[in-house]
C-alpha positions in Angstrom: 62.5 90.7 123.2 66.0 89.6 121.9 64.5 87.6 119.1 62.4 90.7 117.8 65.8 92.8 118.3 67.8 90.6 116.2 65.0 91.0 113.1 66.3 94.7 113.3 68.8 96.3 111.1 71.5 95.9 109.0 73.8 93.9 111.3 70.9 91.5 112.0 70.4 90.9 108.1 74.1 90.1 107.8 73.8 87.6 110.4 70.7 86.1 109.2 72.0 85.9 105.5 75.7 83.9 106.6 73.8 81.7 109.4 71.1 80.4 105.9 73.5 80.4 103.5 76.7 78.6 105.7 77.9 76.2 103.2 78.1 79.2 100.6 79.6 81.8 103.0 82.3 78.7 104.0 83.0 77.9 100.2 83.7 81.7 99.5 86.3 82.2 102.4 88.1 78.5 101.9 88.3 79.0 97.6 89.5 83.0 98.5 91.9 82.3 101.5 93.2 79.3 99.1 93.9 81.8 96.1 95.7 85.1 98.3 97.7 82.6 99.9 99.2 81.6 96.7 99.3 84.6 95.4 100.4 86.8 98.0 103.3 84.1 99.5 104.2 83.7 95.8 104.6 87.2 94.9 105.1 89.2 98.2 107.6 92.2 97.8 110.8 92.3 99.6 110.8 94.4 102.9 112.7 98.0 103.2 114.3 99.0 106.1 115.4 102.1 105.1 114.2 104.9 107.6 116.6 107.7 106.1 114.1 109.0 103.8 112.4 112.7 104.2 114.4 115.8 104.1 116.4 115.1 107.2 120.4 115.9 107.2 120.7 112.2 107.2 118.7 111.7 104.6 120.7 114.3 102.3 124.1 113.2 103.2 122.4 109.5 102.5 122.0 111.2 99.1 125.1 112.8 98.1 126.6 109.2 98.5 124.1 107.1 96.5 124.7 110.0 93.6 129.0 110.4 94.1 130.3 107.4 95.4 128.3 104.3 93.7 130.9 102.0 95.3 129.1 102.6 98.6 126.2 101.3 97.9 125.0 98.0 99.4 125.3 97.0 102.3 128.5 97.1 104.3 129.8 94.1 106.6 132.6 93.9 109.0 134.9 91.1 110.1 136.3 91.8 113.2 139.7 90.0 114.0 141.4 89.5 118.1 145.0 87.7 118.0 146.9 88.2 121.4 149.8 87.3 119.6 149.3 90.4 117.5 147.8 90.4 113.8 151.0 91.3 111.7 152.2 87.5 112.8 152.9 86.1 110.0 150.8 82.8 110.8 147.9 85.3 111.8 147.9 87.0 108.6 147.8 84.1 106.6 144.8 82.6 108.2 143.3 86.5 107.9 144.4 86.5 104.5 142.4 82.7 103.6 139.6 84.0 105.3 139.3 87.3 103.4 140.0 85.3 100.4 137.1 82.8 100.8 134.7 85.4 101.8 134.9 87.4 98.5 133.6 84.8 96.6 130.5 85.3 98.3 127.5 85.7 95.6 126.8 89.6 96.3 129.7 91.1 98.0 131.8 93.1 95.4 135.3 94.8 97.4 137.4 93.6 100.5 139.7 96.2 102.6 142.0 93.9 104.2 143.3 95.7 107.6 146.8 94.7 105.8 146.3 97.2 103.1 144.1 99.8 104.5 145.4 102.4 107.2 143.7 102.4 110.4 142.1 98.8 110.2 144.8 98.2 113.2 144.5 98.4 116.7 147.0 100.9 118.8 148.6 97.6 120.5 148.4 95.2 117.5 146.1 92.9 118.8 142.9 93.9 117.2 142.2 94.6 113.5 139.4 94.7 111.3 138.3 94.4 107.4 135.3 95.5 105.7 133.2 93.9 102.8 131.0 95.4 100.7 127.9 94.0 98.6 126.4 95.1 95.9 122.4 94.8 97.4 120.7 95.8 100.3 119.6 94.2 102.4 121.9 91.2 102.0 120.0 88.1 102.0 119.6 86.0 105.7 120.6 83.1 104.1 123.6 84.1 102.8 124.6 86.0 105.6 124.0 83.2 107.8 126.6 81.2 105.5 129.0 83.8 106.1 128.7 84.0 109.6 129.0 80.0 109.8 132.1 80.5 108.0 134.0 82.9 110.0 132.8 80.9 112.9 134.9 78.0 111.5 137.8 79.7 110.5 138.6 81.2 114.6 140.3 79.2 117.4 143.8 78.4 118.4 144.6 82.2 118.9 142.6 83.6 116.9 139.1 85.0 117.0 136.9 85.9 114.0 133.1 87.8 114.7 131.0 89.1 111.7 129.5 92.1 113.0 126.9 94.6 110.6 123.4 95.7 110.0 122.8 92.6 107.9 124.3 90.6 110.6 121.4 91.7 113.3 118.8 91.1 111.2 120.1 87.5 110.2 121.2 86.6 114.1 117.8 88.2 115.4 115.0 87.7 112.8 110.9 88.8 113.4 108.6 86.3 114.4 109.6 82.6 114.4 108.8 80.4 117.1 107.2 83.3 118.9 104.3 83.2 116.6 103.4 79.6 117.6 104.3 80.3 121.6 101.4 83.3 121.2 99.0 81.0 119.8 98.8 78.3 121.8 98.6 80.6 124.8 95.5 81.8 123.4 94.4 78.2 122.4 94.9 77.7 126.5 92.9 80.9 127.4 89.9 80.1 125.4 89.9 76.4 126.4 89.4 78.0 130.2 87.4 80.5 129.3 85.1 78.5 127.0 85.7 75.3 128.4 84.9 73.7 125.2 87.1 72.2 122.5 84.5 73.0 119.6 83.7 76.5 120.9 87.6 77.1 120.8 88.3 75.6 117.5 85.6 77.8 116.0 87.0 81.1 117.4 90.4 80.4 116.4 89.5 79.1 113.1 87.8 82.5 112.2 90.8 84.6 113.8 93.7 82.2 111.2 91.3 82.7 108.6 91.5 86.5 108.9 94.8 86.8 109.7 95.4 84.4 106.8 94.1 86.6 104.6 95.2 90.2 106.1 98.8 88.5 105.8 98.8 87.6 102.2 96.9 91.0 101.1 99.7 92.9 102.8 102.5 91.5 101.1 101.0 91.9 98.4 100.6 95.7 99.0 104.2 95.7 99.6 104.5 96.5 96.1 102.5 99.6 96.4 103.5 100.5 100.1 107.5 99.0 100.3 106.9 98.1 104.4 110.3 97.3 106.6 110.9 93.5 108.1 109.2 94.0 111.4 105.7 94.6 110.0 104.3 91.0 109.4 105.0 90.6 113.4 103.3 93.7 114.3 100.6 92.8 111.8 100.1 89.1 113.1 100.2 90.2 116.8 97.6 92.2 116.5 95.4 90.2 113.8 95.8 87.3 116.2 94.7 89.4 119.7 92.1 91.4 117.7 90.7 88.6 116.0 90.3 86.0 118.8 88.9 89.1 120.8 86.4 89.8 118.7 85.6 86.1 117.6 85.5 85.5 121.4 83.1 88.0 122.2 80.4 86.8 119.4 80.4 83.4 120.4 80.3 84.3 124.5 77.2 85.8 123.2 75.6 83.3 121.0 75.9 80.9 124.0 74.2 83.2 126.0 71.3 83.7 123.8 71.0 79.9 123.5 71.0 79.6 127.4 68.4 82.1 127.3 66.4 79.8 124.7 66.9 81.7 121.5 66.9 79.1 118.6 70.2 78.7 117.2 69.6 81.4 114.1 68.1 84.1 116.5 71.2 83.5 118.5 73.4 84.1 115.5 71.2 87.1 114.6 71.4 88.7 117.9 75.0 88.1 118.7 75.4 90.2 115.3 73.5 92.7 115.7 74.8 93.2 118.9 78.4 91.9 119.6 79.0 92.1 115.7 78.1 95.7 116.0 80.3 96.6 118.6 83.2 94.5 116.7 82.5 96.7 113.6 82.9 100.2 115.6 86.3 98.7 117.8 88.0 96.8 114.6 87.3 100.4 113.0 88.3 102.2 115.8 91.9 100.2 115.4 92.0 101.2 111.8 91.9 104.9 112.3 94.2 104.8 114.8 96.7 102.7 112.9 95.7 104.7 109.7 96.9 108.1 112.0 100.7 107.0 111.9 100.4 108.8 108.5 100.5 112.0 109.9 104.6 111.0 111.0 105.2 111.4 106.9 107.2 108.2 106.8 106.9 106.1 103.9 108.2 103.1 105.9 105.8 103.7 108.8 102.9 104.3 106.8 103.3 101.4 105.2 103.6 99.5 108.0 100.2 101.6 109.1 98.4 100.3 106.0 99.3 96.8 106.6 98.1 96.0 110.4 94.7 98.0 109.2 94.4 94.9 106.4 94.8 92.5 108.9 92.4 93.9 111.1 90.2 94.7 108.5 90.1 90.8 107.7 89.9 89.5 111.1 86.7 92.0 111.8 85.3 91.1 108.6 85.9 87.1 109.2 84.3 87.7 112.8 81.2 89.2 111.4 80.8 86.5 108.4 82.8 83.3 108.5 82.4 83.1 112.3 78.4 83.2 112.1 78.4 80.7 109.3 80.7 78.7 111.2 78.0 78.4 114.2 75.4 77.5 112.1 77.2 74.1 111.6 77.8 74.1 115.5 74.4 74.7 116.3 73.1 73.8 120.2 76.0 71.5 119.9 78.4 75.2 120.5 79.9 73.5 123.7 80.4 70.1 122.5 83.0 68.1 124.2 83.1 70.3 126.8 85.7 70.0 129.7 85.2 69.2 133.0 85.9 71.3 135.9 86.0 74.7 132.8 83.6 77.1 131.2 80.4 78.8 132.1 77.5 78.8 129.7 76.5 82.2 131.4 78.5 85.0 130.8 77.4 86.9 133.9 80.1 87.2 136.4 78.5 87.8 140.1 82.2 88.9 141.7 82.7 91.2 139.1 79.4 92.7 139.8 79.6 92.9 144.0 83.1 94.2 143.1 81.2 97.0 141.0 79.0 97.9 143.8 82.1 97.6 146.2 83.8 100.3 144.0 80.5 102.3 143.7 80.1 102.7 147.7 83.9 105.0 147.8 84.0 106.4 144.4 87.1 108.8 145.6 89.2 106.2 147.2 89.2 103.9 144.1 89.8 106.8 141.6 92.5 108.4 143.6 94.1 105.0 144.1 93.8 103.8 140.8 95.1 106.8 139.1 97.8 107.2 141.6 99.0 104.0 140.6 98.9 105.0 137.2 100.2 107.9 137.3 103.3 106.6 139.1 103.9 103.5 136.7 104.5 106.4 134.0 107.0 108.7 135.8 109.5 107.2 134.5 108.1 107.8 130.5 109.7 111.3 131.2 113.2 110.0 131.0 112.5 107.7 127.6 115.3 108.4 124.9 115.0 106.5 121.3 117.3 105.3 119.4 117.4 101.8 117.1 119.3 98.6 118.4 122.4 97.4 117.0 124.9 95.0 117.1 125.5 96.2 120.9 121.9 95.1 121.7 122.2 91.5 120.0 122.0 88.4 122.6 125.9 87.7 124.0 125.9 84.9 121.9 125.5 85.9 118.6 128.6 86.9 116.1 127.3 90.8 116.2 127.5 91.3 119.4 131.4 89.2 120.0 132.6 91.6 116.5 131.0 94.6 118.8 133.1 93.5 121.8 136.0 92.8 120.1 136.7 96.1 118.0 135.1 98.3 121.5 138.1 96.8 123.2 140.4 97.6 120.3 139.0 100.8 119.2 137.2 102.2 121.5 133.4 102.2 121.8 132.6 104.8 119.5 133.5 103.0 116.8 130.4 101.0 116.2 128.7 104.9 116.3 130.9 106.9 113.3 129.7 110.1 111.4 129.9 110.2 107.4 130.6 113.6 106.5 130.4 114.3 103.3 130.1 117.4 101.1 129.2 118.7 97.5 132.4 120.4 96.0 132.2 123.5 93.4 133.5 123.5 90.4 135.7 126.6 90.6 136.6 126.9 94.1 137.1 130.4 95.5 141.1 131.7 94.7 143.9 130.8 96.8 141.2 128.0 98.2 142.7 124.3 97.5 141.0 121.8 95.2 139.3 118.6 95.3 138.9 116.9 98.7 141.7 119.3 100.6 138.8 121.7 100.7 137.3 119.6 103.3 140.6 120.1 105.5 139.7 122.8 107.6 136.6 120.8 108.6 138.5 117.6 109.0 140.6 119.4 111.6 137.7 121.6 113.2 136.0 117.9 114.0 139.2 116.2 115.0 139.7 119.1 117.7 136.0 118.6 118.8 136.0 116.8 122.6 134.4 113.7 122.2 135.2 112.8 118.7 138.0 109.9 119.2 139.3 110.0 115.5 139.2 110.7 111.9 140.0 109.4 108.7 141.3 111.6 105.3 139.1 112.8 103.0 138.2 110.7 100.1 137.4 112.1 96.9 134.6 110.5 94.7 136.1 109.7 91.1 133.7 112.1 89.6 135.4 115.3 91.7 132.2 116.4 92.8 132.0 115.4 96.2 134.8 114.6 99.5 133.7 112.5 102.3 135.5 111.6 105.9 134.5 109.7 108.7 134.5 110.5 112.4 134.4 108.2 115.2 133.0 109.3 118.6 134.6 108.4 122.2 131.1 106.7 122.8 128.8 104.3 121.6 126.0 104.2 119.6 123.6 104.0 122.5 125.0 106.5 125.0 123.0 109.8 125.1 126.3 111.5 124.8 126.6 110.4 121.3 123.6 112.4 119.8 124.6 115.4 121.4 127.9 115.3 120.1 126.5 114.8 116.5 124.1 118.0 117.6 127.1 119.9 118.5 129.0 118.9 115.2 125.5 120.1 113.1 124.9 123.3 115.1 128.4 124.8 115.9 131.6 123.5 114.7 130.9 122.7 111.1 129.2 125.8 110.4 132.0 127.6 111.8 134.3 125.4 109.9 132.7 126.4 106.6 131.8 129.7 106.8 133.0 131.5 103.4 134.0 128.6 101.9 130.5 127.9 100.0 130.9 124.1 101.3 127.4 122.7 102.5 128.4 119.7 104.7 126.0 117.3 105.7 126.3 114.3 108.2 125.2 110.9 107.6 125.8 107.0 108.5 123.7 104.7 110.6 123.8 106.9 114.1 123.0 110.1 112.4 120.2 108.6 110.8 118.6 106.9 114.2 119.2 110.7 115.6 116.9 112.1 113.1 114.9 109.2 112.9 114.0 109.6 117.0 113.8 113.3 116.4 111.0 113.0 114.4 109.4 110.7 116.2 109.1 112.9 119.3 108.5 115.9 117.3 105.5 114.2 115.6 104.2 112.1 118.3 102.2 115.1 119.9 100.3 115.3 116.5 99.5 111.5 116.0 98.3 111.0 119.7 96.2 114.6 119.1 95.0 112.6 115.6 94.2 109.4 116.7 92.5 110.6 119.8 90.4 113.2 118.3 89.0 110.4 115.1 88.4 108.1 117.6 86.4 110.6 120.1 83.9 110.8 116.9 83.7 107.5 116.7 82.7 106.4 120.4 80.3 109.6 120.4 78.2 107.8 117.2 78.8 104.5 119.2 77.5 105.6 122.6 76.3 108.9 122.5 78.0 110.6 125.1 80.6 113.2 125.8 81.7 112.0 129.0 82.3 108.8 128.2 83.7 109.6 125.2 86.2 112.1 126.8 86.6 109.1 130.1 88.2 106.7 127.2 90.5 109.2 125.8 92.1 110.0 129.4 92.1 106.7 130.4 94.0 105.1 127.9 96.6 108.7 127.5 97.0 106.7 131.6 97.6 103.4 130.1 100.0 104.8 127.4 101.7 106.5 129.8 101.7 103.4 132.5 103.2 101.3 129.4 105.9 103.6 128.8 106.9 103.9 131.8 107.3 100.2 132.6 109.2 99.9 129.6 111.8 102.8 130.5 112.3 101.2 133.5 112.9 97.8 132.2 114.9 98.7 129.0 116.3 101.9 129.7 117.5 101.4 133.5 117.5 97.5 133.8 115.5 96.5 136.1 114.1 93.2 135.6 115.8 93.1 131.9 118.2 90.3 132.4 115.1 87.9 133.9 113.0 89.5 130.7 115.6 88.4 128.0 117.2 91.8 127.6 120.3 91.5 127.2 122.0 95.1 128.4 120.3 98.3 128.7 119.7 100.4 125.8 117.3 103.1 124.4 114.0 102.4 123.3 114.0 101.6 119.6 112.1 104.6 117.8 109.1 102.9 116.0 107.9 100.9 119.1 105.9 104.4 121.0 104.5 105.3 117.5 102.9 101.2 117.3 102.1 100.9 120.7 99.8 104.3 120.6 97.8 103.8 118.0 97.0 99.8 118.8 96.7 100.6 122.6 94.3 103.1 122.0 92.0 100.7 119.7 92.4 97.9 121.8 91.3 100.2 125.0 88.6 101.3 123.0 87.8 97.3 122.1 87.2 96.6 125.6 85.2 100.6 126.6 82.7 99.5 123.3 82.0 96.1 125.0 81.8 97.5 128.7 80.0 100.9 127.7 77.8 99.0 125.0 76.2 96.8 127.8 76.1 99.1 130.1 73.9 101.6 127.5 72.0 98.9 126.7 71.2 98.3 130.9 70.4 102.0 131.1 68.1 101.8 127.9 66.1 98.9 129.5 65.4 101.1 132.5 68.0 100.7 134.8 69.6 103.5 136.5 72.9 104.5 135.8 74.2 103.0 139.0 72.8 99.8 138.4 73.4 99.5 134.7 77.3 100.1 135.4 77.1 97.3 138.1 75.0 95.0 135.3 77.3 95.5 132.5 80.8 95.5 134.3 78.6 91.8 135.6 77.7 90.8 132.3 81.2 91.9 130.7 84.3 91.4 133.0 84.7 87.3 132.2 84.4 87.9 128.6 87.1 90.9 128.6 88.9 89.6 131.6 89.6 86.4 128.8 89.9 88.6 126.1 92.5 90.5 128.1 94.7 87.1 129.3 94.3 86.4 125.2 96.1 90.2 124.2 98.6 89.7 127.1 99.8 86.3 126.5 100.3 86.5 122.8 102.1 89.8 123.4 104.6 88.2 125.7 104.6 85.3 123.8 107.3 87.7 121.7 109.7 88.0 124.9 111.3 84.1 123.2 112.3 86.3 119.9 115.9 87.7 120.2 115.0 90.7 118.5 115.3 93.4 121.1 112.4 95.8 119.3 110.0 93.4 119.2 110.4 92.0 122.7 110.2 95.8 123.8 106.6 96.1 121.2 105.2 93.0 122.7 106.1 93.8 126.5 104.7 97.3 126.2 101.9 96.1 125.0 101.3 93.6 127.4 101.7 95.8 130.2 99.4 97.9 129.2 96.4 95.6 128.2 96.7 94.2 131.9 96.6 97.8 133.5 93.7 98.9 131.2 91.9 95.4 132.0 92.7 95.6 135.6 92.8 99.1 136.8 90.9 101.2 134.4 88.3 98.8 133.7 87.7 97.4 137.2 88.4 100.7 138.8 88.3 103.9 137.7 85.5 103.4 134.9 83.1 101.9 137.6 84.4 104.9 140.2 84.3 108.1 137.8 80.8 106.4 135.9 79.0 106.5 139.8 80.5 109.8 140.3 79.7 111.5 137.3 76.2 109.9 137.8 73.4 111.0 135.1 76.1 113.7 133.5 77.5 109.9 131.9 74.7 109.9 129.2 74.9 114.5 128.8 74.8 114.7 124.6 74.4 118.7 124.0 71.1 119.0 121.3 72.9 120.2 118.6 75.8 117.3 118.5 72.8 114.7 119.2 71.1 116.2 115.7 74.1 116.0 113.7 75.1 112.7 114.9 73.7 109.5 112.9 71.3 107.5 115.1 72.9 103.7 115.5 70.3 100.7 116.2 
């Protein structure tokens, strides 16, 4: 019966057509991979990390200064100075001064403020002082600033300390990727090797995943010329191209071995396994694309971008699966589990625990879905408390020059000076009579924001050399990362500058790195009801085509919303209040960074959807062979639970495998993740899928008449 299946349809075709013409199909994806790799390492566009963009206050203050005060631009260092002795020694200022003077030879920085020559650069008790650089580009490059860094770090000792500190500085000190990359794919290597127990059966799976992710990778920097996409994205794009892909990869092969163990020559096994397997790749890798492809409705350039590029690399992983892979086993052949290990691997991909456990689950419906979801349920309580915000210098490991400049000018300055508020404002031409001129206008408001409680101090207004615009900064008594910051920048926007200004005709905008993270979050949770209503609702349409029933459909939706909120949760607990963060590699607490809910949405919900096609698939396929629902829940959770328990311990492991970067946001991505595949593996899959399923009973497969008619009829 499976061999006169696999003669059927499209799917079948395609896997028919790679499996005869192998050595082409293998020519066309070495010769292609060869050529985007070139071209898109050899031309990829530089990454943007500017989330200031939109219409946000922010973003217009942003612009006042790139139009009034070019010698802003760039990006702005700081060089952070401790000397117990006190920095006006005259043996302290002359290694300060050596120091500045070596720095501005750097290729790209363009003015030094000495603390010597620049009011306020000095501490209260003369201990602590600080200089700024600026650079004429943006970002600055890693290299570079890694030179610089290595410089001040030479230049300190014998009483006096020297830290680096900036946004450059945290990118440098904490960069994407690295060694984490290799960590996450060996882990999987491992995984397979169990699962599989064969060295040839793994080499083939992850030879198909590299080949797509290969591929996605170079395609997406070279999109970065259309679609400029921040530093961060090639890790979230690999992460996923390498769980996604060795997934899907995994789950072909598991079932071209078990079509050979069920006697199927080796091309009707190839057939088959596509039609079938390949077919439910095609609807999850799509399923991941429209619900990457819904961060578009946020409206940020950086995000979308970022969008567009993990849907390439899952594009090419799902399309690597469906054609490379099968080409791939026609060279294998029978000989699929050669040199197979002892002691590991199953030809069979039934699992009979999984299925008494199905049964087990089956006879007390209620107790496991009120267990399961009160688990759930209770994981998330603490997603109620989540507050975003991005990391900075305060966040970097203890170790790094960021975080010791951080330290260094808290102690001498006060917290909130790693948090300040540009304020900056258009002038008129005429102002009104009696009113003073050029940046005195901005007096009133310099005072009305000195006299606000939690604002620690203010500088004098500086007037661009055009006369159009006046600018002051404001520091806060509190850092960048305590909620009390934000509000005070709310209380600023919504109260004492418009009072301030009122009849003047000034509009006064607030900008600067916290400002922008404050708008930056607030967007994010303004928006996030609308992608999770997006994603949730393209996806629906999708399942229904796949399976062809409400319930179900509506059961995936719910259940992953459980795992979102499970995920959350864990990571508000972890991040936000500490617990377990030190054994984790966090180094202090610290609010969620603001892009990781809006990736781990949208990937969550196509992986959970990954592993409900695979389940549900079987399962329909159980209950279109005659088996009653009961039954064909029990079968399928059999015939499916090794395959996704594997392809689970694959997502999980490459997601923590991102816990040895030092960069806080992507340790928080990864973990999130990881949590979350696990519960949805564990608890919704093994639990409440079997337990609602049995309860919901022949109302699992209820398709109303007129949906069934409008909906296309799938092989």
């Amino acid at each position: 019966m499976a061999s006169a299946v696999a003669r059927q349809g499209r799917m079948a075709r395609l896997g028919r057509f790679c499996y005869r013409r192998r050595r082409f199909v293998l020519l066309l994806w070495v010769v292609g991979t060869v050529l985007l790799l070139l071209v898109g390492f050899g031309f990829k566009a530089p990454a943007d990390n500017n989330f200031t963009g939109g219409r946000s206050p922010s973003a217009q203050a942003q612009n006042l200064i790139k139009l009034h005060f070019p010698e802003r631009q760039g990006s702005g260092l700081t060089l952070a100075v401790q000397a117990p002795a006190g920095v006006a020694a005259p043996a302290v200022r002359d290694r300060v001064d050596a120091l500045l003077t070596q720095l501005s030879g750097a290729p790209h920085l363009t003015t030094v403020h000495s603390p010597y020559s620049s009011p306020g650069q000095i501490s209260a008790d003369g201990t602590i002082a600080f200089a700024t650089l600026q650079s004429a580009v943006t970002p600055l490059p890693a290299s570079e600033v890694g030179h610089l860094v290595d410089q001040v770090k030479a230049a300190g000792g014998t009483g006096v300390t020297f830290a680096l500190g900036g946004a450059d500085v945290v990118a440098a000190e904490t960069p994407y990727g690295g060694a984490s990359d290799a960590i996450g794919g060996l882990a999987a290597m491992v995984v397979i090797l169990v699962a599989f127990g064969s060295l040839l059966a793994t080499g083939l799976t992850m030879l198909a995943a590299l080949f797509g992710i290969g591929t996605g990778l170079a395609l997406i920097f070279l999109l970065g010329h259309l679609f400029p996409a921040p530093s961060f994205s090639p890790i979230v794009s690999t992460l996923l191209g390498l769980g996604v892909g060795i997934d899907y990869a995994l789950f072909i092969v598991t079932r071209y071995r078990e079509g050979l163990a069920d006697g199927l020559t080796p091309e009707d096994a190839v057939v088959v396994a596509i039609a079938r397997a390949g077919r439910s790749v095609l609807f999850a890798g799509a399923t991941v694309v429209i619900a990457m492809l819904g961060l578009f409705v946020v409206q940020q350039k950086l995000l979308n971008a970022t969008a567009v590029a993990a849907s390439v690399t899952v594009l090419m992983t799902m399309v690597a699966a469906i054609t490379l892979l099968p080409a791939l086993l026609g060279f294998a052949g029978r000989g699929i589990d050669r040199f197979k290990l002892p002691y590991f691997g199953r030809t069979g991909s039934r699992s009979p625990m999984a299925e008494r456990w199905a049964r087990v689950i089956q006879r007390r419906p209620v107790t496991g879905l009120v267990a399961g979801a009160a688990l759930m349920i209770v994981l998330a309580v603490p997603a109620f408390s989540m507050r975003l915000s991005f990391e900075d210098n305060s966040t970097e490991p203890h170790d790094t020059s960021g975080y010791a400049s951080y330290r260094i000018l808290s102690e001498g300055f006060g917290p909130g000076f790693d948090a300040p508020f540009v304020i900056v404002a258009a002038l008129p031409a005429a102002p009104p009579p009696g009113a003073p001129g050029g940046g005195a206008q901005l007096d009133p408001v310099v005072a009305a924001v000195a006299r606000t409680p939690g604002v620690a101090a203010v500088t004098p207004p500086q007037t661009s050399q055009d006369g159009m615009a006046a600018l002051f900064i404001a520091y806060p008594t509190t850092a960048h990362q305590n909620a009390a910051t934000p509000k005070l920048l709310d209380r600023l926007r919504g109260q004492v500058i418009p009072d301030a200004v009122r009849g003047t005709g000034l509009v006064v905008h607030i900008g600067g790195p916290t400002a922008g993270d404050t708008d930056f979050a607030a967007e994010v949770s303004a928006r996030l009801p609308w992608l999770i209503a997006t994603v949730i609702g393209l996806a629906l349409v999708l399942l229904l085509v796949l399976v062809r029933s409400v319930a179900i459909a509506l059961k995936a939706a719910v259940m992953t919303l459980l795992s979102v909120g499970a995920a959350f949760g864990v990571l508000v607990a972890i991040v936000q209040w500490g617990w377990l963060g030190g054994l984790l590699g966090f180094p202090t607490t610290a609010p969620i960074t603001a892009w990781v809910p809006l990736f781990i949405f949208p990937i969550l919900f196509g992986l959970s959807t990954d592993y409900e096609v695979f389940l549900v698939s079987r399962i329909r396929e159980e209950y279109d062979a005659g088996a009653p629902t009961r039954e064909a829940v029990a079968q399928g959770l059999g015939r499916t639970a090794r395959v996704i328990t594997a392809a689970a311990a694959i997502m999980v492991t490459v997601f923590l495998s991102v816990l040895a970067t030092p960069d806080i946001a992507v340790k928080e991505f990864g973990l999130g993740l990881a949590v979350a595949v696990f519960l949805d593996a564990t608890v919704v899959r093994m639990v409440l899928v079997p337990a609602i399923m049995e309860l919901l009973g022949n109302l699992n497969w209820w398709l109303p008449r007129p949906l069934a008619r409008l909906l296309p009829q799938i092989a």
